[in-house]
N, C-alpha and C positions, 0 to 999 in steps of 0.2 A: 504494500500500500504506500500512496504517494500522498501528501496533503498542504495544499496551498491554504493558506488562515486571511483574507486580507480584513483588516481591521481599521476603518475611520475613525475620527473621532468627531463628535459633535455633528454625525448626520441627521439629518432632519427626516423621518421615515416619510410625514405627509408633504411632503415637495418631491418626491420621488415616482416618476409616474406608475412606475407596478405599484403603487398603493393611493392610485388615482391623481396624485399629484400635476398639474398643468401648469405652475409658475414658469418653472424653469425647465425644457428642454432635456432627458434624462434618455436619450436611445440606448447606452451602453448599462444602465441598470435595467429597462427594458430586455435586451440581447440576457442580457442574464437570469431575468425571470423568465424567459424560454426555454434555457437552457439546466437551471434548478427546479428543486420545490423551495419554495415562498412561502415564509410562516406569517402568519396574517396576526396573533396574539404573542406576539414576544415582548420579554418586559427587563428593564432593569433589577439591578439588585442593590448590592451598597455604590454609592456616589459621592464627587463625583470622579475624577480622573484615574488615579491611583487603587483606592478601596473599590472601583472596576473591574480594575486586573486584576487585584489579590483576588475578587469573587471569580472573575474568568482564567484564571489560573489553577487555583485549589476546589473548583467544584462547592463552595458552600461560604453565606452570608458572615459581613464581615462587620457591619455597620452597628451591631448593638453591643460589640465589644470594644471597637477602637474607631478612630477617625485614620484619614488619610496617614500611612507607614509603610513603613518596608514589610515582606514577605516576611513572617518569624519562621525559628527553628523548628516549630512544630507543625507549619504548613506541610499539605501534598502538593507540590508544585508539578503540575502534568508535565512540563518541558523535561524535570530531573525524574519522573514516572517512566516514560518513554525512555528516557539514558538507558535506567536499568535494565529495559526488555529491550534493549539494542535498537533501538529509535533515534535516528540524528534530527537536533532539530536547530536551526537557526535562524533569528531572528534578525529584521532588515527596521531599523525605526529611527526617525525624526524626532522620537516624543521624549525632549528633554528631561521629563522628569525621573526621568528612570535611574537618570543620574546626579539626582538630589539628592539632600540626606532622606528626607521621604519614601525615596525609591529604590535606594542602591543596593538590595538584593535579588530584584527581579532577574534583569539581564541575564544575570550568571547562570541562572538556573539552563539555561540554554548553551549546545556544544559549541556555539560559535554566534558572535554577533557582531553585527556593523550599525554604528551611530553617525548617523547626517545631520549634520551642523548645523544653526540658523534660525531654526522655528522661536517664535516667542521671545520671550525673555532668556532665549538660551545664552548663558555668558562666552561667547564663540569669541567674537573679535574685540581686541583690545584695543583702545581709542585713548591714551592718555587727557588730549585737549581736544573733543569735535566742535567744530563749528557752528554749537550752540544757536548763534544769531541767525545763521542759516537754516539749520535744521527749526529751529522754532518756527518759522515763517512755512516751512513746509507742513506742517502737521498740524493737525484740531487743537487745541488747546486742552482738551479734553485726556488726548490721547500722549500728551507732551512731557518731561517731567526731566530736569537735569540731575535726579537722584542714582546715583551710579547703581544703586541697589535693586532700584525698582524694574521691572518688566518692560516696562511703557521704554524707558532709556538704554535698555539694551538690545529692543526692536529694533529704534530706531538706529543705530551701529549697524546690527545685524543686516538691514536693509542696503547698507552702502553697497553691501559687498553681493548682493543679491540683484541684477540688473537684466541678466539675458534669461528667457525660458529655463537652459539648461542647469540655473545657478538654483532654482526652484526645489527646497527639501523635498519635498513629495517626488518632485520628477525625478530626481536623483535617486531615491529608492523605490522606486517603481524600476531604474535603471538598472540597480545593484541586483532586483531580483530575476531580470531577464540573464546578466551575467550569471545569477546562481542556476536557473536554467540551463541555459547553453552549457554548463560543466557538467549538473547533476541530474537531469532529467532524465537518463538512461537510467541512472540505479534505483535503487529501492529501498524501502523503510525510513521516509526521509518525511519533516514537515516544516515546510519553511513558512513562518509568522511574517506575513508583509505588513508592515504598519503606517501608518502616516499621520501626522497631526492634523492635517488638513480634515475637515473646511473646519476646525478650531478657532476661532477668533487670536491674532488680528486677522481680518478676510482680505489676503494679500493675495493676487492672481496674476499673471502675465495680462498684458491690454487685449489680446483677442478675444480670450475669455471673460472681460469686465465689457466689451465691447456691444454686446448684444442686449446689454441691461443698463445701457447709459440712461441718468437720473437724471441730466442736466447740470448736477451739480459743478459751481466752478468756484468752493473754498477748499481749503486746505483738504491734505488727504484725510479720510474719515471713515476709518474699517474697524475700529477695533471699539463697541458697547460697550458701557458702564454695567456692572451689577446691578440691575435695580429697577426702579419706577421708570416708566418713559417719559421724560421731561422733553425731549428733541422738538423741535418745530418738523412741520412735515418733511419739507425738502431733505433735512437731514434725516431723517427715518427712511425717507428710501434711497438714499445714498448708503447707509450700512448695511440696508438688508441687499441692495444692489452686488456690494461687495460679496456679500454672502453667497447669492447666487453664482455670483463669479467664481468659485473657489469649489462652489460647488460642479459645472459645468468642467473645472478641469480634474478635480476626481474622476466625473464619467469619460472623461478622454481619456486619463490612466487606464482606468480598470476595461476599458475599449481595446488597450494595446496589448492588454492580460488576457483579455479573451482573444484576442487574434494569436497569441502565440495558443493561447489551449490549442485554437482550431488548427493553426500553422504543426503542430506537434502531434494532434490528433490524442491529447492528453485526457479529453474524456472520458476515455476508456478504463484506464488506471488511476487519476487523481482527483481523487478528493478536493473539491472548491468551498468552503463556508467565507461569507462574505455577511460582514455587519457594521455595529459601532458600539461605544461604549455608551453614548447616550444622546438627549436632541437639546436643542438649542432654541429659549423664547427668541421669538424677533419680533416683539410687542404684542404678542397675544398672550390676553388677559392684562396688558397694558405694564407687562412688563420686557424689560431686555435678561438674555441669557440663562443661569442656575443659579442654586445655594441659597439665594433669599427670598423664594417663594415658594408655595404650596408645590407639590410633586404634581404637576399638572401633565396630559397624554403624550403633549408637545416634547417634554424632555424623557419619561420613563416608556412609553410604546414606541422600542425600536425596530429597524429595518432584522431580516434574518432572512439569507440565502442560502442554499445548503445543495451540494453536488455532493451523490456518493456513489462512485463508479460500480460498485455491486449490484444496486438496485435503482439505476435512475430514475428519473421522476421528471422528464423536463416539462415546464410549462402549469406544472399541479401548484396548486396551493393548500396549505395546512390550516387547521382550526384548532391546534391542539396550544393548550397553553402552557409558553416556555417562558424561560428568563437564563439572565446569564450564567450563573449556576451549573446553567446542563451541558456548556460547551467543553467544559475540561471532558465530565462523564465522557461526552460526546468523542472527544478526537480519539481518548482513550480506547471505547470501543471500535472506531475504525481501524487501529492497530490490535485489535482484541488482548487488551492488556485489560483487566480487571480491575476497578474503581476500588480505594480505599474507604475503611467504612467512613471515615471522618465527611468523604463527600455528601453532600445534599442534594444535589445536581443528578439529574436521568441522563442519560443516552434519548436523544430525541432520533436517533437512527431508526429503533425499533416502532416509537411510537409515532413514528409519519405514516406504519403502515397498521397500523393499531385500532382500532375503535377504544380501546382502552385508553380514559385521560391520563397525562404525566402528575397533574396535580389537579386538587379542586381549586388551591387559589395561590398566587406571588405573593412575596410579601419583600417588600422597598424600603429603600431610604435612606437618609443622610445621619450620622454618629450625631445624638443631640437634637436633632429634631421631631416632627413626627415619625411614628411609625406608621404605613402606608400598607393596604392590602388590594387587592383587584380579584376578581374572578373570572374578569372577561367581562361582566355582565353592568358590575357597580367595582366602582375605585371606591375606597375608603380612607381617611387621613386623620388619624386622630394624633393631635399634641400633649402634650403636659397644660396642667392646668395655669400652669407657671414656668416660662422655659427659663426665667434668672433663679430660682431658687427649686427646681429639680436636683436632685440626686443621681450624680450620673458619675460613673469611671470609666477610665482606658485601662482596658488589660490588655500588657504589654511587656515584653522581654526585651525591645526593642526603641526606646523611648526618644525618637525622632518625629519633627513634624515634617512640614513640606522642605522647609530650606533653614532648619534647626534643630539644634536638639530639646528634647523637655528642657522646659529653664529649671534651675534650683529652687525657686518657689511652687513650683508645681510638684518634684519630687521632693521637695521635706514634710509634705502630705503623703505621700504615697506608704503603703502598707504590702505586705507580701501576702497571696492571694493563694490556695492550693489550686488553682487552677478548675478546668472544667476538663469532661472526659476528651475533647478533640483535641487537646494538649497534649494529651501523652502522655501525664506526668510531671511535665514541665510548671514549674510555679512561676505565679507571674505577677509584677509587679503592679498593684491596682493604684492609681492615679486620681485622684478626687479632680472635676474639671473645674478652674480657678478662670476668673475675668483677664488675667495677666497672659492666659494659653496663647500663643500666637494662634492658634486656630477658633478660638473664639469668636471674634470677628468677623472672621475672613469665611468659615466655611462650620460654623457653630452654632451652636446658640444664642449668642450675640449676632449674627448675620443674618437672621429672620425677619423679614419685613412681615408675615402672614403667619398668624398661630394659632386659627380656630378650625375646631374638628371643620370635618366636613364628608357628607356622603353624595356620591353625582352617580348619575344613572346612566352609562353611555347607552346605553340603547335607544332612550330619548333624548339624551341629550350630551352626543359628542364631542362640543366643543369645551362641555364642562363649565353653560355659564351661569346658570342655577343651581346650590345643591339642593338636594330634597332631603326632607323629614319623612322618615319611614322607620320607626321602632324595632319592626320584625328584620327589618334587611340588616337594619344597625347591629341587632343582636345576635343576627348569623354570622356577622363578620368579625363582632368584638371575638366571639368564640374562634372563628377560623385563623384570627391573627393569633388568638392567644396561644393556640396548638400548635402552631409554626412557628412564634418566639420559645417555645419549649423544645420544639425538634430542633432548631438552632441553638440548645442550651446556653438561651440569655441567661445573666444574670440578674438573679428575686427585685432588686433596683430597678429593670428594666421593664418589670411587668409594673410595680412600686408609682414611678412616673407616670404612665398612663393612666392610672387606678383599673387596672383589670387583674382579673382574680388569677392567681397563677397558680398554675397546676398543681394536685396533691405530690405528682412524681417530681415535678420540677423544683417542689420545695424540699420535697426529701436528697433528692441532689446535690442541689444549693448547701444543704447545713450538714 
């Protein structure tokens, strides 16, 4: 078995025409949903970037134990799964953070990897004195900042040195993977992870593909949304989301040139193709920009899912079975029939595309600190604390790094040693009381909430999710269905605590 992973970030599933989408132009994710089965109820798990991959990694929810960290010791990371049953896997990625303090165990886990320079705030080129008065005058003000430290000012670096098509991260490993092709395509037992940051904000694109979406605009460049409420006047709302489509339009050019070589190779036959993203992106619906400070709305947690599997193809089908990220590790697992560790959460969705048998009755989502989120397909559910400043919440952790720091010492001269839970191992782990002072607070916490009232939506009536409804019985089937799913994730008693749901007899015998 052969297995291509390619992995977006921040795609948008409803701008996408296999899921009806009509804004923007998508023929090569079209060619694809001809070519796979199309999962119609796919959903996120923990968010947003990082606590991603740990769930699309290790097969099982990360979000009610920790926020955004590195992979721990007691993870199953599928990449080091595969090692042991003689699986090569190598990974092709742009996504800085992998190489934060936040991330810096991921990679490894993989026999070989290449990192493409440039995206974001990646700190790539060093600029001792730029040309501030110049670069000020090119850029929003919004988007501007001569803080060496922040994102915003290491874009803008990053951007010098970024001018032709070719210099474009995305293009470049989408490049790297065609070279891993041409060497390795002949052998076998191999999965190579194609990843790309793209269309991640900033929405930087080459001009042919911003070309089809001109706004009119003629201020400074303006790709890269705030966190938050939409303040913008019009012209500048659709100059961002302009961009957006732009970046998106050259994703589908990429993954255009991936399927030309499938077809140039005739790779159909032996390789496995899953193509997705970690999550989606507001771009003012619901009257907001982007994640993190808003209610888990359909826009960012119902993502795209393609799935090729040269044993049993499927082109052109579409699925109703309800998945989330969780089942992708299962998943590749079983394409190399390498057997899932029990610690997984995650199905093999191989089996159940041909199944009448569902993988689960419902998701269960969310951000570390925030609401916990559930879905059934039918109604999304979102319930908070009743209080999200004075909640009772830890990080269990063996690993005490945030995004681009580590625990500060006020945060660990609270911290207590925890015996852990069973999908540790054994491993005791260090439990974290969450402190105002957390660099994650803020930024992707509980401090970063703009919206913290339950809420229950009815997608079946009402898709876009702008009314919720009062319905006692539906509330009460899903308080129960989260709380069984915060148990088979063995949260901890705190976790059920904040919410005020009743936690299981076994859960509490667990727990003490």
């Amino acid at each position: 078995m052969k297995t291509v992973f390619v992995l977006f970030d921040s795609l948008n599933r409803h701008l996408l025409g296999a899921y009806g989408g009509k804004r923007i132009p998508t023929p090569n994710f079209d060619r694809l949903a001809a070519k796979t089965l199309t999962f119609d109820r796919h959903y996120v798990g923990s968010l947003p970037c990082m606590p991603a991959r740990r769930d699309l990694l290790t097969g099982r929810l990360s979000f009610l134990h920790r926020s955004w960290g590195p992979l721990e010791p007691f993870d199953n990371a599928m990449p080091e799964l595969l090692h042991h049953a003689g699986i090569y896997s190598h990974l092709i990625t742009d996504h800085f953070h992998y190489w934060e303090d936040g991330g810096a165990t991921y990679h490894n886990r993989y026999d070989s990897y290449e990192f493409v320079r440039g995206q974001e705030g990646d700190p790539w080129k060093a600029m001792v004195q730029p040309h501030w008065e110049r670069l000020r005058e090119m850029y929003h003000a919004r988007q501007f900042t001569t803080d060496r430290r922040k994102y915003h000012s290491q874009n803008i670096i990053n951007r010098e040195f970024i001018k032709e098509e070719k210099d474009f991260p995305s293009v470049q490993c989408f490049a790297h993977a065609f070279d891993f092709l041409d060497r390795n395509y002949d052998a076998d037992n191999w999965l190579l992870q194609l990843e790309t940051f793209d269309p991640h904000e900033p929405f930087h694109a080459p001009a042919r593909f911003k070309a089809p979406f001109d706004s009119g605009w003629n201020g400074p460049i303006r790709d890269w949304p705030r966190y938050g409420r939409v303040d913008e006047l019009p012209a500048e709302c659709e100059e961002l989301r302009a961009n957006y489509y732009a970046v998106v339009s050259m994703c589908d050019f990429l993954l255009g040139q991936l399927l030309d070589d499938f077809d140039r190779r005739d790779m159909w036959k032996d390789t496995a193709l899953v193509v997705t993203t970690d999550h989606g992106f507001l771009l003012g619906e619901h009257d907001f920009w982007a994640k993190n400070r808003m209610n888990l709305y359909e826009e960012i947690v119902h993502i795209p899912l393609f799935v090729h599997d040269p044993r049993r193809p499927q082109p052109g089908a579409r699925s109703g079975v309800l998945t989330q990220s969780i089942d992708l590790a299962p998943t590749f697992l079983d394409l190399f029939d390498v057997a899932p560790p029990r610690e997984m959460e995650g199905h093999s969705i191989l089996k159940a595309a041909h199944s009448a048998q569902p993988l689960r009755e419902a998701a269960l989502f969310g951000y570390f600190g925030g609401a916990v989120n559930v879905t059934d397909g039918h109604y999304t559910y979102h319930r908070f604390p009743a209080d999200l400043t004075t909640q009772e919440i830890f990080q269990y952790t063996v690993m005490p790094t945030h995004i681009r720091s580590p625990f500060l010492p006020e945060e660990l001269a609270g911290a207590s040693l925890s015996d852990g839970f069973p999908f540790t191992k054994g491993a005791k782990l260090l439990k974290v009381p969450v402190i105002e002072r957390s660099p994650m607070y803020l930024n992707y916490g509980p401090g970063a909430l703009l919206e913290n009232d339950t809420r229950l939506y009815d997608l079946a009536k009402d898709p876009g999710q702008q009314q919720p409804v009062k319905d006692a019985a539906q509330e009460a089937r899903l308080v129960a269905l989260m709380a069984r799913l915060m148990a088979a994730n063995e949260a901890p008693s705190e976790a059920f605590g904040r919410l005020d749901l009743p936690e299981p007899a076994a859960q509490r015998e667990m727990s003490s």
